[in-house]
C-alpha positions in Angstrom: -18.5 -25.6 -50.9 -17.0 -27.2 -47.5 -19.2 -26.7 -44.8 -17.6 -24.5 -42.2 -16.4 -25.9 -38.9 -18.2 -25.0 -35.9 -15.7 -23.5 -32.5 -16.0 -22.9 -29.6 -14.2 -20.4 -27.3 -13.5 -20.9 -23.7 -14.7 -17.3 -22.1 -12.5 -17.9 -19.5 -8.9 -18.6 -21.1 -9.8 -18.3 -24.4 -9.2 -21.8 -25.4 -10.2 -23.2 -28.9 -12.2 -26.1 -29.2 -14.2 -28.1 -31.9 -16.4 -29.5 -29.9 -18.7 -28.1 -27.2 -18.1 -29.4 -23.8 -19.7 -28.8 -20.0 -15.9 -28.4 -19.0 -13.2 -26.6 -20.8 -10.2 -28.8 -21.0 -7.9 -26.2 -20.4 -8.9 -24.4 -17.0 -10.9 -26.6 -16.5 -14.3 -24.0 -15.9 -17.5 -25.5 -16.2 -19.8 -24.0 -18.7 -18.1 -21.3 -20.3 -17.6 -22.6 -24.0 -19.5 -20.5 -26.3 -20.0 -21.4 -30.1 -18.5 -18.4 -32.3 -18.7 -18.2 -36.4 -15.3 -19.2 -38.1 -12.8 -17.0 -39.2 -12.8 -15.7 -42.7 -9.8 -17.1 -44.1 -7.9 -16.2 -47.8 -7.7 -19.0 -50.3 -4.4 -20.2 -51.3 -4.5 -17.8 -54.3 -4.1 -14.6 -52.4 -0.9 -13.5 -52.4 0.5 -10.9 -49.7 3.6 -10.0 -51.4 2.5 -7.0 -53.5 0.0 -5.0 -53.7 0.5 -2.7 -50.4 2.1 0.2 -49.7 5.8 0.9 -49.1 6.7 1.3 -45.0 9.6 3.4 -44.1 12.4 2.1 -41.8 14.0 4.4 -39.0 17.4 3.8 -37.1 17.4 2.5 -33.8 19.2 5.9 -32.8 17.3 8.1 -34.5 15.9 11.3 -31.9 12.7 10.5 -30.3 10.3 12.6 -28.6 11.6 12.3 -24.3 8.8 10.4 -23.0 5.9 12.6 -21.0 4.1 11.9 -18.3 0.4 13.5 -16.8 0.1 13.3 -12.9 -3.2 11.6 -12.2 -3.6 13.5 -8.5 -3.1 10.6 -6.1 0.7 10.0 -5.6 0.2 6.5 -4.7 -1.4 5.9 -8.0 1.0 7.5 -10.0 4.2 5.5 -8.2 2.2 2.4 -9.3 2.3 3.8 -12.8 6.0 4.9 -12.6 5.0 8.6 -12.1 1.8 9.0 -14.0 0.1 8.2 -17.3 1.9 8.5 -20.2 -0.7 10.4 -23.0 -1.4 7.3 -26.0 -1.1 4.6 -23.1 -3.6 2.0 -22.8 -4.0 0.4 -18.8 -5.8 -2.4 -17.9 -6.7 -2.2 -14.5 -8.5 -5.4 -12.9 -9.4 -6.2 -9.4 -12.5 -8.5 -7.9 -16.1 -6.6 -7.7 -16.3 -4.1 -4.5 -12.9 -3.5 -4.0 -12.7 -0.1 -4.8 -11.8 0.1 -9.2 -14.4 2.6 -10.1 -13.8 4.6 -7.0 -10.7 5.0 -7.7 -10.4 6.1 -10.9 -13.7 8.7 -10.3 -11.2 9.9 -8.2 -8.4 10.4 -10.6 -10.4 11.7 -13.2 -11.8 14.6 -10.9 -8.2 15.4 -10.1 -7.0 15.0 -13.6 -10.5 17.3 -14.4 -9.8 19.6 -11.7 -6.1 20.3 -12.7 -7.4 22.0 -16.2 -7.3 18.5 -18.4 -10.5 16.8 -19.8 -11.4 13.9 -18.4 -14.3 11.7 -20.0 -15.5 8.8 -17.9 -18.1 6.0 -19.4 -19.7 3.8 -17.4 -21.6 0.4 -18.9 -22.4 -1.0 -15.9 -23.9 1.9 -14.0 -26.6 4.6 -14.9 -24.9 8.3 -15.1 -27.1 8.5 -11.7 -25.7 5.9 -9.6 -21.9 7.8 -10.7 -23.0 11.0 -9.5 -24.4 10.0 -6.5 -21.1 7.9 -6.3 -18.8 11.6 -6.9 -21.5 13.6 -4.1 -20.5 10.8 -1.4 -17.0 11.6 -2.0 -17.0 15.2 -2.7 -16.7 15.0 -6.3 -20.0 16.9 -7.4 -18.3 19.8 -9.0 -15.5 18.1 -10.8 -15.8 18.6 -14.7 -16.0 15.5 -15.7 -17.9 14.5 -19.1 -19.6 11.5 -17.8 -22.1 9.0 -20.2 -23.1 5.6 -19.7 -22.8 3.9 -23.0 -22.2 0.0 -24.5 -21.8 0.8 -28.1 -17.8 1.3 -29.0 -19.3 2.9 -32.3 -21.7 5.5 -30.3 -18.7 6.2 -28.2 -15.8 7.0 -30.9 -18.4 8.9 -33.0 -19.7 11.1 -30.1 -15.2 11.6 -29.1 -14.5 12.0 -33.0 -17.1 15.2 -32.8 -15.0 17.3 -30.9 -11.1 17.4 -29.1 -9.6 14.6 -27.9 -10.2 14.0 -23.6 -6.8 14.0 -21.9 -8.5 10.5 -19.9 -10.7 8.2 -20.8 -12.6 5.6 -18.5 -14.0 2.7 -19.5 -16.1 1.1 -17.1 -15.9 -1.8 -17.7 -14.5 -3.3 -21.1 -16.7 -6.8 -20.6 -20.1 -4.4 -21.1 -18.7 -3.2 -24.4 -20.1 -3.9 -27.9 -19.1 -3.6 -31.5 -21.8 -4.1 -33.9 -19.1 -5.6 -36.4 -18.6 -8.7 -34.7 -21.5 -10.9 -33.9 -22.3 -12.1 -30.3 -23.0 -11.1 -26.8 -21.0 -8.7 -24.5 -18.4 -10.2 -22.9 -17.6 -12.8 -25.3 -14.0 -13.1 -26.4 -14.7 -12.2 -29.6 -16.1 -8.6 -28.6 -13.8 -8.0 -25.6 -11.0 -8.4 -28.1 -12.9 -6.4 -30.9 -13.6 -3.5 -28.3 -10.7 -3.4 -26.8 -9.0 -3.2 -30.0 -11.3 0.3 -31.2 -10.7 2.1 -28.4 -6.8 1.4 -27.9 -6.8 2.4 -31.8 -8.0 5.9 -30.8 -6.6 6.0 -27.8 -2.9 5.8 -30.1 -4.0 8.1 -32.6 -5.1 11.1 -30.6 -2.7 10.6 -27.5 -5.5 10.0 -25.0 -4.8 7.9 -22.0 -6.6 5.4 -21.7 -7.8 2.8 -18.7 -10.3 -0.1 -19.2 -11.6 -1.5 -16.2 -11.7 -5.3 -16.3 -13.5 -8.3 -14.8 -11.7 -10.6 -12.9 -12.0 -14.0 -12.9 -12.8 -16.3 -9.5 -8.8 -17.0 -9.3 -8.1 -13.7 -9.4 -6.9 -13.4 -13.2 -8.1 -10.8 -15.4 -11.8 -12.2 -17.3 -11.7 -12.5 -21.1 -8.7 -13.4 -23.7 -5.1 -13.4 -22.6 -4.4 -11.4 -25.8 -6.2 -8.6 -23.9 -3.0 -8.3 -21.6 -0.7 -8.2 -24.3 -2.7 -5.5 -26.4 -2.3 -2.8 -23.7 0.7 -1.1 -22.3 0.0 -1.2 -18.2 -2.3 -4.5 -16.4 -2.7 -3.0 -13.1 -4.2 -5.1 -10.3 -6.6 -3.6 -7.3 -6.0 -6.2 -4.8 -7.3 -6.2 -0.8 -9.5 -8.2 1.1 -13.4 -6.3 1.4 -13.2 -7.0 5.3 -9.8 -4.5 5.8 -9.5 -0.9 4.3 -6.7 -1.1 3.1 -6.3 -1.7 -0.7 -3.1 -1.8 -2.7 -3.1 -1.2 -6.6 -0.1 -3.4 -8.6 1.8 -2.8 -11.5 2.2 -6.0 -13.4 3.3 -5.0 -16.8 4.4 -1.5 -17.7 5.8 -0.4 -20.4 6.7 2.8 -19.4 8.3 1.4 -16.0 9.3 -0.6 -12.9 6.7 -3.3 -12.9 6.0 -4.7 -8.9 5.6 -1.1 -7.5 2.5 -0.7 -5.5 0.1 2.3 -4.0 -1.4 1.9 -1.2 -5.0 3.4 -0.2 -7.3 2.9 2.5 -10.7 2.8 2.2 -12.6 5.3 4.4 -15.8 7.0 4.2 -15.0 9.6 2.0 -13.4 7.2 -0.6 -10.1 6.3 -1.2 -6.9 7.6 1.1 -3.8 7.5 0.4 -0.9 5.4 2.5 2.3 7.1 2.6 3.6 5.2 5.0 2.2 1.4 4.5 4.3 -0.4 7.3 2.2 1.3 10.2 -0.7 -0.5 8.7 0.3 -4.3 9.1 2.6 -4.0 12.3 0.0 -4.6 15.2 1.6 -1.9 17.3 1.8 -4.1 20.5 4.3 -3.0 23.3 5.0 -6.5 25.0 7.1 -9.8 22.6 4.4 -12.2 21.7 5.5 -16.1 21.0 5.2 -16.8 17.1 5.7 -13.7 16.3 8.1 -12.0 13.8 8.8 -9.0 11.7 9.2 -8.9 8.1 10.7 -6.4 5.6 9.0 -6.8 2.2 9.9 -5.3 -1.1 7.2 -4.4 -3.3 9.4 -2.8 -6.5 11.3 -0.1 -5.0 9.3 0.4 -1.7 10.0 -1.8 1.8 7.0 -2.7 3.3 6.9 -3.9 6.8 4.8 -7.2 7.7 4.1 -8.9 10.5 4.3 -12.7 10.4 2.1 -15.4 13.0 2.5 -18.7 13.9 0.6 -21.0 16.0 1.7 -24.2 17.0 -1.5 -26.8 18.9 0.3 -29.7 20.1 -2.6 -32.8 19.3 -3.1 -35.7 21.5 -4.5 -38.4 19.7 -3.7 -39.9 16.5 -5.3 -37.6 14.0 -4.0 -36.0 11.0 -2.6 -32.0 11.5 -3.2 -29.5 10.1 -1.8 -27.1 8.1 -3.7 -23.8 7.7 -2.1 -20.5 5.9 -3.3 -17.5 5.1 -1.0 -14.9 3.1 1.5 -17.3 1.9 2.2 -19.6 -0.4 1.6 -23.2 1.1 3.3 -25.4 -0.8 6.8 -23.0 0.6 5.7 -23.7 3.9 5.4 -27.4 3.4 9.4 -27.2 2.3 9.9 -25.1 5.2 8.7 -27.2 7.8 10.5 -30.3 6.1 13.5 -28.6 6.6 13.1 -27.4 10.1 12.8 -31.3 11.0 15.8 -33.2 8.6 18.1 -29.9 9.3 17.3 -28.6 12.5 15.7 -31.7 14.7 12.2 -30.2 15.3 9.3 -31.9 15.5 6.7 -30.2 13.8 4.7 -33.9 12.6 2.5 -34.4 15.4 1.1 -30.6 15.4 -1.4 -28.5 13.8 0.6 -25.5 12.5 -0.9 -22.3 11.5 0.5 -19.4 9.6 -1.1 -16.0 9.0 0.1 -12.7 7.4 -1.1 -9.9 9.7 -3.6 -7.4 8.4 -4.5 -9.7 4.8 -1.3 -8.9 3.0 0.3 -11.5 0.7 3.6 -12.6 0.3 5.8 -13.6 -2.6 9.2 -12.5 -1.7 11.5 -15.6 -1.3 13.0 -13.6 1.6 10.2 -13.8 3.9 11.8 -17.4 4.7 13.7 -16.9 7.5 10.8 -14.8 8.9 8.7 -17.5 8.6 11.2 -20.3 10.0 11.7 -17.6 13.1 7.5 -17.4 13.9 7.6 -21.0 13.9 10.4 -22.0 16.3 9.3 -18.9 18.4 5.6 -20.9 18.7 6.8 -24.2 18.7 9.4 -23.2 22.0 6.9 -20.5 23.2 9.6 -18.3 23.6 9.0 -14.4 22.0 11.4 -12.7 19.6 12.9 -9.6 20.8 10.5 -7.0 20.2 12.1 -4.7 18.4 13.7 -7.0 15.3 13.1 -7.8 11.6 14.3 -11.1 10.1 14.4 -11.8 6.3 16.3 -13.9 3.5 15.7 -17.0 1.7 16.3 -20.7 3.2 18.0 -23.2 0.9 16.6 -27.3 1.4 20.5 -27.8 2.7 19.6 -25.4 5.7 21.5 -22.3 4.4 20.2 -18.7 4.6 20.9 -17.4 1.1 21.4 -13.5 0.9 18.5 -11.8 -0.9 18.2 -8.6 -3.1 18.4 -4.9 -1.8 19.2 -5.8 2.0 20.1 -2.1 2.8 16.8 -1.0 1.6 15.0 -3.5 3.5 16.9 -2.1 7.0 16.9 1.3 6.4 13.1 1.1 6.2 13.1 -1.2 9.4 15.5 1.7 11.3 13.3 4.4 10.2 10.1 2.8 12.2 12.4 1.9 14.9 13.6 -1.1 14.5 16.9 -1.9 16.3 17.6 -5.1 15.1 17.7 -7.5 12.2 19.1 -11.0 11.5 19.6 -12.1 7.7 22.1 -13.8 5.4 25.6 -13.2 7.1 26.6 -11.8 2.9 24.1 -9.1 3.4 27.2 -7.9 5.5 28.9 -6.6 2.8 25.6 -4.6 1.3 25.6 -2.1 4.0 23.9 -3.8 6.6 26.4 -2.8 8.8 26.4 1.0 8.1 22.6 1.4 8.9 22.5 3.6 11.7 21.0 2.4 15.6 20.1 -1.1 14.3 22.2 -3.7 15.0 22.6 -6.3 12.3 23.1 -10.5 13.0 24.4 -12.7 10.1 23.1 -16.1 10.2 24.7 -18.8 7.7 22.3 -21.6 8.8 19.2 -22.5 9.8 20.3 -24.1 13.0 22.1 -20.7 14.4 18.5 -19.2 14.2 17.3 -22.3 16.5 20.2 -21.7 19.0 19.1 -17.6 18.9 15.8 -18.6 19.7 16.1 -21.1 22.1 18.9 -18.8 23.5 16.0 -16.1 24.4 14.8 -16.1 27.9 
């Protein structure tokens, strides 16, 4: 009989390898390959053909059940989820340690609890004291909520299989969890993958919602096997920075929904508060037109989100290397970005330190927030403010062009609702209503030099 090969499983990424090394090859994390026992696989004599039972086929038309949603409690956490949790659903929801996960969903469940349904949260990584001391600091002492702190799937689904199916369950966090038919430690990917796969099992058969709290890893990615992601039906991100209050939770797959549709909460002292209107909390609220300074209307799925953009431009006097220093953005887009503002536009921007920061720790994606951007930094670089009251947005081409971006109305609707009575974007995002937005008077730009003339126009 062959001996059987030795592998050994990145925890981080999951990679496959046959050898053990300090680093894995793949993401490149030191330390994390673990040696697992090999697969049981069938010999070439087993044949799969025969032998099982017969499945029955259904047309795609055929009449399905209309698709049902529970409201969790807290309206920002059910627009994340595309208006609630749908009973059977699995959701993965990750986010980096202190931010707020468990908070949170003690905080749904009492609602969910309160409301009539049964809500069943299990903690791994805390003792059922720690929790309740948690739920008296936020008012949550007489919610009835079945709460246990537990590591063993199989002590789990025996103890749910004894009586009716919860309406929620809370796993806290899925890395603690253990199945006793799969050798190794918790958190392996062997038993993350094993767990995971029990509880979303009963989760489908007895239509309980269901939300595993995950790990994160120190890039921000969800801890364990990718496969993980793809098992569930929501991944959910808590994201924020521990040194501002405000958090906002992500949808990044949903199967039920619009995926990029955020909640926002802030984090007081009685828990988690909900943000019904997020602008207000990264516009700096200043009365008097600051140099680098510009206005930014996000889209986060369906919901503008208003952002406030800085620049700082330090001439240098000597020889040495700049600088290039953001925060909130991507800095590779500002690198293009500056390298267009000098072959397109004429600036000098080599012989400076530049330094770009989203107000309040937000973090951009949107392509749009370009012209934004290329506005801050010609406002620093001539010291010359932008008029207070403005937005800017759409995407910058490496020819120099403003390209129109998606959902332009939206974006100065929002913007005229706070107050806003100007914008300046793509000259197309004529034709997509910009014009018809009431009190705010809309500028098309083309190129990037007619926002240079603008802003050296200013006085």
């Amino acid at each position: 009989m062959a001996k059987p090969k030795k592998r050994y499983i990145c925890q981080e990424c999951g990679a496959v390898s046959s050898r053990w090394q300090g680093q894995c090859p793949d993401c490149s994390a030191w330390n994390s390959l673990v040696e697992e026992a090999p697969e049981t696989k069938f010999s070439a004599r087993h044949d799969l053909s025969a032998g099982g039972r017969s499945i029955q086929f259904e047309a795609l038309d055929a009449p399905s059940e209309a698709l049902s949603r529970r409201s969790t409690g807290l309206a920002e956490f059910d627009r994340a989820l595309g208006g609630g949790v749908v009973p059977g659903s699995a959701i993965l929801m990750g986010g980096e340690p202190g931010i707020g996960k468990s908070t949170l969903l003690l905080q749904a469940a009492a609602a969910i609890a309160k409301a009539g349904s049964q809500s069943v949260y299990v903690s791994g990584e805390e003792a059922t004291g720690q929790v309740r001391m948690r739920a008296k600091r936020l008012g949550l002492a007489d919610a009835p909520i079945k709460l246990a702190a537990a590591t063993s799937v199989r002590d789990i689904l025996t103890t749910l299989g004894s009586g009716a199916p919860p309406d929620l369950l809370v796993v806290d966090s899925i890395q603690t969890m253990h199945s006793d038919m799969i050798e190794g430690a918790p958190g392996t990917v062997s038993q993350v993958r094993a767990s995971a796969f029990e509880l979303i099992r009963y989760a489908k058969e007895n239509n309980v919602a269901l939300v595993l709290v995950g790990h994160v890893t120190k890039d921000g990615n969800i801890a364990g096997p990718r496969v993980l992601e793809h098992m569930v039906d929501v991944v959910m991100s808590f994201e924020g920075e521990r040194s501002h209050q405000y958090r906002i939770l992500r949808a990044l797959k949903n199967r039920f929904g619009a995926v990029d549709e955020i909640g926002v909460f802030s984090m007081e002292g009685a828990g988690l508060e909900e943000v019904s209107n997020p602008s207000m909390l990264f516009l700096s609220g200043r009365e008097e037109p600051v140099a680098g300074s510009a206005v930014f209307p996000a889209l986060e799925g369906t919901r503008p989100v208003l952002v406030e953009i800085q620049a700082l431009i330090v001439r240098l006097q000597s020889g040495a290397t700049p600088r290039r220093a953001v925060v909130g953005w991507d800095n590779g887009r500002l690198a293009m970005l500056l390298a267009v503002l000098e072959s397109r536009c004429g600036l000098n921007f080599s012989s400076a330190e530049v330094y770009l920061n989203v107000a309040g720790g937000y973090r951009l994606s949107d392509p749009a927030a370009d012209l934004a951007v290329a506005a801050a930094l010609v406002s620093a670089l001539a010291d010359k403010p932008l008029p207070l009251r403005s937005i800017w947005f759409g995407e910058v081409s490496l020819s120099g062009e403003i390209r129109p971006v998606s959902h332009s109305s939206l974006r100065l609707r929002e913007a005229a609702k706070l107050g806003f009575d100007s914008g300046c974007g793509p000259s197309e995002s004529r034709a997509d209503g910009g014009q018809n937005v009431a009190k705010l008077r809309y500028s098309g730009l083309s190129a990037l030099t007619g926002l240079v003339d603008r802003v050296m126009a200013n006085p």
